[in-house]
Biopython code that builds the backbone (N, CA, C, O; Angstrom):
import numpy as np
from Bio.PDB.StructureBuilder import StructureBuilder

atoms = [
    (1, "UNK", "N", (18.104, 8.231, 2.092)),
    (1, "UNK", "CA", (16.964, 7.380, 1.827)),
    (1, "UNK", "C", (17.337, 5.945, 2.204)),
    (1, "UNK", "O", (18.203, 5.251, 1.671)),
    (2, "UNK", "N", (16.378, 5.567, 3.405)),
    (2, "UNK", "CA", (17.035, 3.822, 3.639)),
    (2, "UNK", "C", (16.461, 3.133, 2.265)),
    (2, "UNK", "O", (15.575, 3.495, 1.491)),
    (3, "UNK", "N", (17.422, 1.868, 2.282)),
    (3, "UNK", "CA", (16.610, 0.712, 1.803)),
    (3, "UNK", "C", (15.794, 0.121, 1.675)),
    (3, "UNK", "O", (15.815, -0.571, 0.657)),
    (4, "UNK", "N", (14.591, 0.006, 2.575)),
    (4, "UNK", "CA", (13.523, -0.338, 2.753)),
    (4, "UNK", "C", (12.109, 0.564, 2.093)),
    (4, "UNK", "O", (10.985, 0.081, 1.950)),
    (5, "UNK", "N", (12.514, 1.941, 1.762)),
    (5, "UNK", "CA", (11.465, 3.150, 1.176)),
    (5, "UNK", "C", (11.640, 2.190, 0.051)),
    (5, "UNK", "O", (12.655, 1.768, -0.505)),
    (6, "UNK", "N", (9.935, 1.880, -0.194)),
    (6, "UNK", "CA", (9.377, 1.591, -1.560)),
    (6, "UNK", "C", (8.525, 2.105, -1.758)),
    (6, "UNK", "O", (7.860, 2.529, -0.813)),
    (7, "UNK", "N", (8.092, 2.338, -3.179)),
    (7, "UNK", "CA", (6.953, 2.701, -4.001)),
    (7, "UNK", "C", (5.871, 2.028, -4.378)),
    (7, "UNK", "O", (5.954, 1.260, -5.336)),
    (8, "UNK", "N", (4.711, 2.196, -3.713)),
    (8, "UNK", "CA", (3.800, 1.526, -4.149)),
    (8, "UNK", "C", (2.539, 2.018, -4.794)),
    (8, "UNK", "O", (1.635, 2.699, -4.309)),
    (9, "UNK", "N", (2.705, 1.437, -6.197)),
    (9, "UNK", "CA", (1.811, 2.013, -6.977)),
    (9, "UNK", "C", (0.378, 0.861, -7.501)),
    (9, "UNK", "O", (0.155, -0.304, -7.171)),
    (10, "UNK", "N", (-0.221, 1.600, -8.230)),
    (10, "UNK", "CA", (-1.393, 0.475, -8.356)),
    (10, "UNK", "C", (-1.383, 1.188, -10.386)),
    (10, "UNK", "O", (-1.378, 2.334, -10.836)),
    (11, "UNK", "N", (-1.384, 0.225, -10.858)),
    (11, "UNK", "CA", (-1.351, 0.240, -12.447)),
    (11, "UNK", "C", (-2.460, -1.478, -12.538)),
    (11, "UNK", "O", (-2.992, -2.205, -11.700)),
    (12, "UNK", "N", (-2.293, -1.460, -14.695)),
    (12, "UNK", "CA", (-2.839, -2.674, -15.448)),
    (12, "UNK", "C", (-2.234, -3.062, -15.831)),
    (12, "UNK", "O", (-1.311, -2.325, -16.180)),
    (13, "UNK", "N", (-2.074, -4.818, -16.226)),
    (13, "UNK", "CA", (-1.373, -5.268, -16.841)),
    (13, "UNK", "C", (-1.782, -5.385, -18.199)),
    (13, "UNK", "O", (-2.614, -6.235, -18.516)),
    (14, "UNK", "N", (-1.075, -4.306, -19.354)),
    (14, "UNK", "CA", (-1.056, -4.436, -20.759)),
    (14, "UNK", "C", (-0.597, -5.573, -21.493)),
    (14, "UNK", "O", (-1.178, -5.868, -22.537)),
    (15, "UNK", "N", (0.550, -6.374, -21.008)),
    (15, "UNK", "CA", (1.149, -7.012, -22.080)),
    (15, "UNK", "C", (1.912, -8.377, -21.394)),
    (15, "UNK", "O", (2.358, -8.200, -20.260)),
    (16, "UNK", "N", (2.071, -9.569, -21.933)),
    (16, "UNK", "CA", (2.299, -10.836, -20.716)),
    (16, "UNK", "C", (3.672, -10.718, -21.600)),
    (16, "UNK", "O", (3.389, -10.467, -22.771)),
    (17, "UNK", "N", (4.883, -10.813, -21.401)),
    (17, "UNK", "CA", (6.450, -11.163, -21.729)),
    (17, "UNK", "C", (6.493, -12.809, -21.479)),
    (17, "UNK", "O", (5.834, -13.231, -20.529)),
    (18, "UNK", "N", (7.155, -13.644, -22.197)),
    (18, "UNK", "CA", (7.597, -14.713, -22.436)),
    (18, "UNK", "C", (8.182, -15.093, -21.252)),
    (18, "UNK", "O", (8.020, -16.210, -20.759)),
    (19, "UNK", "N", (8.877, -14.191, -20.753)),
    (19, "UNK", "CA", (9.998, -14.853, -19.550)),
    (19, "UNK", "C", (9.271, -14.707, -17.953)),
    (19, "UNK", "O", (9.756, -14.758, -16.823)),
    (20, "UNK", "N", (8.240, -14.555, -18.334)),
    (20, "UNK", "CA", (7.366, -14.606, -17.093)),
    (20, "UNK", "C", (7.407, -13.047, -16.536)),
    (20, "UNK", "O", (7.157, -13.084, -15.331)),
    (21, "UNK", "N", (7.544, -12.230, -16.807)),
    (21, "UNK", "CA", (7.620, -10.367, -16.970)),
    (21, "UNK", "C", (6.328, -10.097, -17.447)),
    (21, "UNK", "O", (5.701, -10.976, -18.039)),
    (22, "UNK", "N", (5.805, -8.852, -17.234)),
    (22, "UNK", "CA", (4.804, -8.375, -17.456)),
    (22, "UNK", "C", (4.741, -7.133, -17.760)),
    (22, "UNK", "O", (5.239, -6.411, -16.896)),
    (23, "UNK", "N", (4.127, -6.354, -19.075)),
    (23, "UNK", "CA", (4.486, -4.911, -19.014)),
    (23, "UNK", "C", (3.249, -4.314, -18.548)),
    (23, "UNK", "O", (2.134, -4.567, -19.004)),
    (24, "UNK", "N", (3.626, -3.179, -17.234)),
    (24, "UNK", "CA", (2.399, -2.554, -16.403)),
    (24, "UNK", "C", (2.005, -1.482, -16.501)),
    (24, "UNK", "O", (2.927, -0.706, -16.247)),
    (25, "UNK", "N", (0.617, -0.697, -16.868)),
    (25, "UNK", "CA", (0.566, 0.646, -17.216)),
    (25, "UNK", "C", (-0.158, 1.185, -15.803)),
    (25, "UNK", "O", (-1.184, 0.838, -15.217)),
    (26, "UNK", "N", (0.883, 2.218, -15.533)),
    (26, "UNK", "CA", (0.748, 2.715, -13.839)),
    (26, "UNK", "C", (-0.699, 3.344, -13.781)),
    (26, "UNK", "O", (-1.237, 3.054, -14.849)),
    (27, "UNK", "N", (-1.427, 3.968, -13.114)),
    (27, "UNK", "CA", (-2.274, 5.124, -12.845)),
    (27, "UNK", "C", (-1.795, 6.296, -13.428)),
    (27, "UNK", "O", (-2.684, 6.901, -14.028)),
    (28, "UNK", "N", (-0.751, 6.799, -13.459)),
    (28, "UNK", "CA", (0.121, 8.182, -13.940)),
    (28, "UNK", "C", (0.258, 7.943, -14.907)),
    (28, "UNK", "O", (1.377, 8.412, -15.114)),
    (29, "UNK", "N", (-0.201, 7.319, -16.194)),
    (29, "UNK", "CA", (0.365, 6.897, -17.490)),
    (29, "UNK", "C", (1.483, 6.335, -17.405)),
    (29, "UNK", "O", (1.582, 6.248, -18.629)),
    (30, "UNK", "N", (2.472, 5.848, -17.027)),
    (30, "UNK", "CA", (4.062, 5.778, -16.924)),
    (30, "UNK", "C", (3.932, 4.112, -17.290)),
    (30, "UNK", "O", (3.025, 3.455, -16.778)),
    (31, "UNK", "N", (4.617, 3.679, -17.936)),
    (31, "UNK", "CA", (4.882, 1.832, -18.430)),
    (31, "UNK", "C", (5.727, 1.361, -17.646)),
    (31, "UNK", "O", (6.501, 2.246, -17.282)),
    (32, "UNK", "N", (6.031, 0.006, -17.046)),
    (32, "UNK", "CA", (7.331, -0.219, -16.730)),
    (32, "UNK", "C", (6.546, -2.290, -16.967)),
    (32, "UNK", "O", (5.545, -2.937, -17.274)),
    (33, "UNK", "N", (8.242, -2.411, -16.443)),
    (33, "UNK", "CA", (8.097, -4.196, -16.700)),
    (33, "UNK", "C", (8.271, -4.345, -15.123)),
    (33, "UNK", "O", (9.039, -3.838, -14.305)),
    (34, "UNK", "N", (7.249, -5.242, -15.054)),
    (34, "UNK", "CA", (7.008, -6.251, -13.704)),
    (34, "UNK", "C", (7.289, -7.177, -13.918)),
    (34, "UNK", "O", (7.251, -7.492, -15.108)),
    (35, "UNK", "N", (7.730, -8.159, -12.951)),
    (35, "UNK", "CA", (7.743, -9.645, -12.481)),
    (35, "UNK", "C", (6.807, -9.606, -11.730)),
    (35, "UNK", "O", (6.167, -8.570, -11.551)),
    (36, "UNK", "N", (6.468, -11.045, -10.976)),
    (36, "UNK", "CA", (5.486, -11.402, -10.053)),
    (36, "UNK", "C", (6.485, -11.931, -8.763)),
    (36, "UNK", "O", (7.493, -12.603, -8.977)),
    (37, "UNK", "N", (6.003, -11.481, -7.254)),
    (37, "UNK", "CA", (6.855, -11.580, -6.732)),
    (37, "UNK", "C", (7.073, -12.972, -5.581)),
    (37, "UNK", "O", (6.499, -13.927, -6.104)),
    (38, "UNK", "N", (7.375, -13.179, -4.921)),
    (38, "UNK", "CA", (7.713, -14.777, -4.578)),
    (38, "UNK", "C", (6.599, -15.423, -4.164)),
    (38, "UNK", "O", (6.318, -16.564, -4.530)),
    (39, "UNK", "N", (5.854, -14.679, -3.323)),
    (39, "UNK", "CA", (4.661, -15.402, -2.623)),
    (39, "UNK", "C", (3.362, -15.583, -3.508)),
    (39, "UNK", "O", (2.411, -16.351, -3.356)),
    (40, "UNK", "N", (3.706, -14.317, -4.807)),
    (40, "UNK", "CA", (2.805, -14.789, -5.576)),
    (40, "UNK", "C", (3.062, -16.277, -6.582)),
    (40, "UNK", "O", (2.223, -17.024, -7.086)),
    (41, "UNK", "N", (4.388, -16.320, -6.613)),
    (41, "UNK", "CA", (5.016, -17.262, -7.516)),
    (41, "UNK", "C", (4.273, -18.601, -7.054)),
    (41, "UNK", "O", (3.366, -19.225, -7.605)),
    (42, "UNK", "N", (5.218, -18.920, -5.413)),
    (42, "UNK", "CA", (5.011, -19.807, -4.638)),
    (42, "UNK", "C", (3.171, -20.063, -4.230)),
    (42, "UNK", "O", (2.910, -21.219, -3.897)),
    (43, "UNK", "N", (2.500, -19.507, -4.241)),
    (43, "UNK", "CA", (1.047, -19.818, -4.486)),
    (43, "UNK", "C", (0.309, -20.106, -6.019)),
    (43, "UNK", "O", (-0.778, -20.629, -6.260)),
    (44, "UNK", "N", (1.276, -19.588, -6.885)),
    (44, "UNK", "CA", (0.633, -19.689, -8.487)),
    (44, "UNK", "C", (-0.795, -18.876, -8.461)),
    (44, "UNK", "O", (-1.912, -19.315, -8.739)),
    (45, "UNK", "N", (-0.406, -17.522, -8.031)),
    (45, "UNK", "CA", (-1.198, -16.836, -8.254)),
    (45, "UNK", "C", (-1.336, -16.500, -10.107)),
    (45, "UNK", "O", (-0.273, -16.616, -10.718)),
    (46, "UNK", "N", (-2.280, -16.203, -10.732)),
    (46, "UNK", "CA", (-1.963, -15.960, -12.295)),
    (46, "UNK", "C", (-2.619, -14.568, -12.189)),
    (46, "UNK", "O", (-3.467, -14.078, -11.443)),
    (47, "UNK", "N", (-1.811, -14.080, -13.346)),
    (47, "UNK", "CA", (-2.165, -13.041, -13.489)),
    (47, "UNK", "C", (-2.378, -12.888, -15.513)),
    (47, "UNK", "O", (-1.591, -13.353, -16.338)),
    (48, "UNK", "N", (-3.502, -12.207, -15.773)),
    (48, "UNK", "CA", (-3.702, -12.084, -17.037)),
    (48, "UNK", "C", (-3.933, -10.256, -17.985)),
    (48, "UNK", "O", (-4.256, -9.265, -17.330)),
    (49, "UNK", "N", (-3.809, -10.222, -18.757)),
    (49, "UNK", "CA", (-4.206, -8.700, -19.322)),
    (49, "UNK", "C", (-5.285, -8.296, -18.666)),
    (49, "UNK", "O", (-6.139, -9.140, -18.396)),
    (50, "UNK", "N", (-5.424, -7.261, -18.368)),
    (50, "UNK", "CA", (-6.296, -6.441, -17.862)),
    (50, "UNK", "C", (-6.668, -6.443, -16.154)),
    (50, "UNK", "O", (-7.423, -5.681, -15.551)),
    (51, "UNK", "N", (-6.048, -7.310, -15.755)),
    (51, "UNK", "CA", (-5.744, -7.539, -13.715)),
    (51, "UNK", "C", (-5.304, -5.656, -13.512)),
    (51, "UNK", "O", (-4.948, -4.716, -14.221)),
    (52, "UNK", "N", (-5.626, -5.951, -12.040)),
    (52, "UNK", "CA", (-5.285, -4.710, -11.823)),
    (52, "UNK", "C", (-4.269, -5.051, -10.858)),
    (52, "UNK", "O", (-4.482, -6.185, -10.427)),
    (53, "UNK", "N", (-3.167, -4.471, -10.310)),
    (53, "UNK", "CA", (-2.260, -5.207, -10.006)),
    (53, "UNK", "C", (-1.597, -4.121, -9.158)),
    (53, "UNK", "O", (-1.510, -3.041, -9.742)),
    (54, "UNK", "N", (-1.138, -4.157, -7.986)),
    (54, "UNK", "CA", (-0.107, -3.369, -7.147)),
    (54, "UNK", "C", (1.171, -3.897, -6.935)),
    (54, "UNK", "O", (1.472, -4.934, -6.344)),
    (55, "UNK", "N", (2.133, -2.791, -7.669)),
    (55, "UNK", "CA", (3.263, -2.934, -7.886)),
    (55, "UNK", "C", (4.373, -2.084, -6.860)),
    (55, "UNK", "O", (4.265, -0.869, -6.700)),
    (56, "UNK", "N", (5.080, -2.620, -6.422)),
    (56, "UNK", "CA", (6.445, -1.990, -5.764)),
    (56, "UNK", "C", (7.641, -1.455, -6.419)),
    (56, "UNK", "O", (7.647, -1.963, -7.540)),
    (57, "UNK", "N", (8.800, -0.576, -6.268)),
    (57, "UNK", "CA", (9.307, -0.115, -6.879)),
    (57, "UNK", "C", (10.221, 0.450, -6.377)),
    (57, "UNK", "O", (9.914, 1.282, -5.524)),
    (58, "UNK", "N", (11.301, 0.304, -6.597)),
    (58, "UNK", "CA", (12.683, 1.054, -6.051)),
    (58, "UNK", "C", (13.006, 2.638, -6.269)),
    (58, "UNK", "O", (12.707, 3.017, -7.402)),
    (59, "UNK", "N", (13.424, 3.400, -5.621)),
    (59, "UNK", "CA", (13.252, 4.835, -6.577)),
    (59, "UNK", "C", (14.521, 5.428, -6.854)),
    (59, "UNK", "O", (14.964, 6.568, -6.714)),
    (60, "UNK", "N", (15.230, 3.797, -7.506)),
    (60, "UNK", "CA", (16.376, 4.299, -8.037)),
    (60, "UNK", "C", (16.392, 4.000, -9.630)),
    (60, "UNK", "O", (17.040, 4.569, -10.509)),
    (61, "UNK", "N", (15.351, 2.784, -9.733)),
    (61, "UNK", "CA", (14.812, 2.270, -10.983)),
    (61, "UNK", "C", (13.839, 3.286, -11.170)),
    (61, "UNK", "O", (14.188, 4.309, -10.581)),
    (62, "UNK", "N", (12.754, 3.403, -11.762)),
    (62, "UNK", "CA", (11.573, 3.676, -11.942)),
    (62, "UNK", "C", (11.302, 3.123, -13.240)),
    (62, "UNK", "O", (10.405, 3.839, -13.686)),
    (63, "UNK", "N", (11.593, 2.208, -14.127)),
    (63, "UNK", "CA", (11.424, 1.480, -14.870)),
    (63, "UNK", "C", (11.104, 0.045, -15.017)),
    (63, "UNK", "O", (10.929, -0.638, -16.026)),
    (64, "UNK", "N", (11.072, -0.236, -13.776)),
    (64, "UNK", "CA", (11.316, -1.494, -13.420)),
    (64, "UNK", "C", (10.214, -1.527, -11.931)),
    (64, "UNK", "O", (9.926, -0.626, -11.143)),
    (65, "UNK", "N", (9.718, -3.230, -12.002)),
    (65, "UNK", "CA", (8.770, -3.082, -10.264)),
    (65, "UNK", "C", (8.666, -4.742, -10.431)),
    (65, "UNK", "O", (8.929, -5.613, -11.260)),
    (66, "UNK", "N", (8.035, -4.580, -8.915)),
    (66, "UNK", "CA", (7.654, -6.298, -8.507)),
    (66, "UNK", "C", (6.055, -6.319, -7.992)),
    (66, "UNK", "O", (5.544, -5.811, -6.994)),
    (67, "UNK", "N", (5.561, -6.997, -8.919)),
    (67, "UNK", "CA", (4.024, -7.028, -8.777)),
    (67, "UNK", "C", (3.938, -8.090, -7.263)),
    (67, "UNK", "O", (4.384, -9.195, -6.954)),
    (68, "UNK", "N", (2.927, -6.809, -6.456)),
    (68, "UNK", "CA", (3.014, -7.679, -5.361)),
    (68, "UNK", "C", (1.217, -8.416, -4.468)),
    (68, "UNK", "O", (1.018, -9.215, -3.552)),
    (69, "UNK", "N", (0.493, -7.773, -5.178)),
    (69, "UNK", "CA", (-0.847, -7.697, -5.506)),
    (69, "UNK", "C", (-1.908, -8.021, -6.863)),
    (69, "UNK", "O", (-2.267, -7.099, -7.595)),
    (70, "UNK", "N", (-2.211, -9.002, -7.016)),
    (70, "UNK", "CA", (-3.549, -8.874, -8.344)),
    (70, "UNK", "C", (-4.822, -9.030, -7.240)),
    (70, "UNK", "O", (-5.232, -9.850, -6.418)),
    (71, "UNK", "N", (-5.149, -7.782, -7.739)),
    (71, "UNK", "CA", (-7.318, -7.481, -7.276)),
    (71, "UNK", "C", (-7.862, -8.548, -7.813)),
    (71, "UNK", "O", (-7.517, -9.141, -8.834)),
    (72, "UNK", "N", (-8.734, -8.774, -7.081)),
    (72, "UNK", "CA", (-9.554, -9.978, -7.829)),
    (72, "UNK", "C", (-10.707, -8.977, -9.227)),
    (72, "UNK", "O", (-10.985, -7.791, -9.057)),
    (73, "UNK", "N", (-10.939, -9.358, -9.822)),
    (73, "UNK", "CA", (-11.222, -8.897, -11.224)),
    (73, "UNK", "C", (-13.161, -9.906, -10.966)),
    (73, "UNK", "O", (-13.711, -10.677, -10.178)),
    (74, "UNK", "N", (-13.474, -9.080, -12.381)),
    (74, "UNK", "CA", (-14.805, -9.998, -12.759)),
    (74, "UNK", "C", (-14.637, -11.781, -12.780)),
    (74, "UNK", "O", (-15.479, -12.527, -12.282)),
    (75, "UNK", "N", (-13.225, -12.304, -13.543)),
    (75, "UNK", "CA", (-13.498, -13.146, -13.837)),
    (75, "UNK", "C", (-12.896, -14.014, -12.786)),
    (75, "UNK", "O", (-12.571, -15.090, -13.289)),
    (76, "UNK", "N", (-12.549, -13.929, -11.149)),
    (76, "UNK", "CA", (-12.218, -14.402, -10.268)),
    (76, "UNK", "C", (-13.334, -15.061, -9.228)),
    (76, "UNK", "O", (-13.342, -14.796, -8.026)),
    (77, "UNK", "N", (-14.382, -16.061, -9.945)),
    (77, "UNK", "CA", (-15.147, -16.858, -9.841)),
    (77, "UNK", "C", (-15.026, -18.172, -8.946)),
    (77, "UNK", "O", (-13.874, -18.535, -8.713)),
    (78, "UNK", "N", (-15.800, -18.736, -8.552)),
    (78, "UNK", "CA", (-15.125, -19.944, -8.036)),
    (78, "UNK", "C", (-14.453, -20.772, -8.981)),
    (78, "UNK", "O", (-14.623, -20.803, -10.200)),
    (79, "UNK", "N", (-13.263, -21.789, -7.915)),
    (79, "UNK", "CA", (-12.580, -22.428, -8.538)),
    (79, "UNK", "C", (-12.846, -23.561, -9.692)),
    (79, "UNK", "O", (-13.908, -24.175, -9.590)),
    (80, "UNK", "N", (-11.993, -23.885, -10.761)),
    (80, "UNK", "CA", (-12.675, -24.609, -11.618)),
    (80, "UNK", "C", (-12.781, -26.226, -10.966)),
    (80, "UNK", "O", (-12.647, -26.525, -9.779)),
    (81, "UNK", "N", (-13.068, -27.182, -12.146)),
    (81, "UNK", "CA", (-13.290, -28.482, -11.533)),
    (81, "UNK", "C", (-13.118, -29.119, -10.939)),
    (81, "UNK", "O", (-13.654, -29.681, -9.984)),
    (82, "UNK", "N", (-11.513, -29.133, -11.933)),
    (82, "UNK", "CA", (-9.763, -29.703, -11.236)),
    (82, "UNK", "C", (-9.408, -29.510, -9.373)),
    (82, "UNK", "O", (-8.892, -30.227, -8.515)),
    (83, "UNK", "N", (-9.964, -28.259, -9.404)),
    (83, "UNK", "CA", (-9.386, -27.787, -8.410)),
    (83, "UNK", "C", (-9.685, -28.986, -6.802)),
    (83, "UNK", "O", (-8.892, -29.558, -6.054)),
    (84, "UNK", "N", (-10.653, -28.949, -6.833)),
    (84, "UNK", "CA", (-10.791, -29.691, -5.620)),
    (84, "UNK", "C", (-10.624, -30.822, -5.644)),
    (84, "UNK", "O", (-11.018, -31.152, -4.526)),
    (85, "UNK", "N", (-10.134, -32.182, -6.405)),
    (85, "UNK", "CA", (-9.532, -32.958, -7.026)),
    (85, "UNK", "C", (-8.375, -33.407, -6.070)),
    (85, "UNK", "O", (-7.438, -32.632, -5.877)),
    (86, "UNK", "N", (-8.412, -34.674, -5.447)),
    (86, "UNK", "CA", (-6.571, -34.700, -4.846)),
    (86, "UNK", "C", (-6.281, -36.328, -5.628)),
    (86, "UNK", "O", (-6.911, -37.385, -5.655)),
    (87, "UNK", "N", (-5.263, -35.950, -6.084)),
    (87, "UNK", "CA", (-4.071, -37.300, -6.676)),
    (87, "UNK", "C", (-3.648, -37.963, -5.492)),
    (87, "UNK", "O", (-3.194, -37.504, -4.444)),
    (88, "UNK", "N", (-3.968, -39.554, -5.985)),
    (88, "UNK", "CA", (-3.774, -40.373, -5.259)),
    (88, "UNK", "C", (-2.578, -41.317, -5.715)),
    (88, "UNK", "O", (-2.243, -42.271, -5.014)),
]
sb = StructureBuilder()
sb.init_structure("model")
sb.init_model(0)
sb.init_chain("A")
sb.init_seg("    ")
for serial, (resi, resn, name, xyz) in enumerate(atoms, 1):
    if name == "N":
        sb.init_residue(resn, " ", resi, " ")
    sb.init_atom(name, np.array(xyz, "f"), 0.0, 1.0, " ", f" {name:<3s}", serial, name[0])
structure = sb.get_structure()
């Protein structure tokens, strides 16, 4: 099995962890803890309970994944006020 075979699954996010982790409930029933992964970091994508979220996965872990996708959801509306706003 090369290095590069990943798993990509599509689960919800149940539960937000303190350390910026996320616990994800797969499609298959199965739980595991996510992070969010760089490009989501580096854009400040957010992610909240109930996102639906596609996760990657090593298949040496299966306890463990890197959220590499949040679906846009109901409440992914236009941007708020702030947003278009530039500091001078």
């Amino acid at each position: 099995m090369a290095k590069e075979e990943l798993l990509t699954l599509e689960g919800q996010i149940d539960e937000i962890f303190p350390d910026g982790r996320f616990g994800v409930m797969l499609e298959n029933d199965h739980r595991i803890i996510a992070y969010t992964a760089g490009k989501m970091r580096k854009f400040r994508i957010r992610s909240v309970v109930g996102d639906r979220v596609r996760v990657e996965m090593t298949p040496y872990d299966l306890s463990k994944g890197r959220i590499v996708f949040r679906e846009r959801g109901p409440g992914g509306g236009p941007p708020g006020p702030h947003s278009g706003k530039r500091r001078h």
